[in-house]
N, C-alpha and C positions, 0 to 999 in steps of 0.2 A: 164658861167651862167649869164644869164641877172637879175633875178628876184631871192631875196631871197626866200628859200625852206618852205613851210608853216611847221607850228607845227608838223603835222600828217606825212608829207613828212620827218621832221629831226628825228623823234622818230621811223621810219625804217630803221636810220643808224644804221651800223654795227661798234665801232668806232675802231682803230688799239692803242688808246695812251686817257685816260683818266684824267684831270688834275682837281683834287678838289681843289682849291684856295678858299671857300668860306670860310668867316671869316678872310679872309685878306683884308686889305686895299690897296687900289694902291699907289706905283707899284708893291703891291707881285703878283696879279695874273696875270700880264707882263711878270714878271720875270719868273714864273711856266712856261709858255706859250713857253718862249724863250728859257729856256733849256729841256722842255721835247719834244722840236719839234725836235730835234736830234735821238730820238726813233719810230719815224712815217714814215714807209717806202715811199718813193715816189708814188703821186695819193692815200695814205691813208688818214684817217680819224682820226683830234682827236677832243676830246669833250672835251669842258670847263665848269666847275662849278663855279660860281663866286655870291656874297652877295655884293659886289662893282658895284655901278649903272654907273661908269666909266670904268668898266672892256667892257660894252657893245658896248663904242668910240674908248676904246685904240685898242682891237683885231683886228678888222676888216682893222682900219686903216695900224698895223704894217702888217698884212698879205700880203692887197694891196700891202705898199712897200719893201718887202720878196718877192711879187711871187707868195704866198700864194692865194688859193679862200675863200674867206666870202661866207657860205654855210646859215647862218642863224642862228635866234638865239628865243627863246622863256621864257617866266618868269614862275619859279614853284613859289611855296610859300616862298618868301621870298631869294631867287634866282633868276639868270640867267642860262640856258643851251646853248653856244656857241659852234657853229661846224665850222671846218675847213678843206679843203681839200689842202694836201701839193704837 
């Protein structure tokens, strides 16, 4: 995917692995990311919740170098909602 997935595009995902990290500071919601990606079966979906405005740099980047797709990401009130495709 060339182009990140707009708001209304990521809020149709179905996700396979849910990860609520908000309320932690970095690097906890890395680390959430990084063991519950073990739970996501291959070509799934998981979603990240994060209150850390660096959780928005770190994901994307570690996924790039995992393999991972950066699918997109959107801000509720006082969060972040981060998708991924493994």
């Amino acid at each position: 995917m060339d182009r990140a997935m707009t708001k209304e595009e990521l809020k149709q995902l179905k996700p396979d692995k849910v990860v609520d990290a908000r309320g932690t500071a970095c690097p906890g919601p890395l680390l959430a990311v990084k063991q519950a990606i073990a739970d996501v079966p291959d070509g799934g979906i998981m979603e990240i919740l994060s209150s850390d405005e660096g959780t928005k740099r770190d994901v994307p980047r570690w996924a790039k170098k995992k393999g991972y797709e950066y699918l997109g990401d959107f801000e509720e009130s006082g969060y972040f909602t981060i998708y991924l495709k493994k």
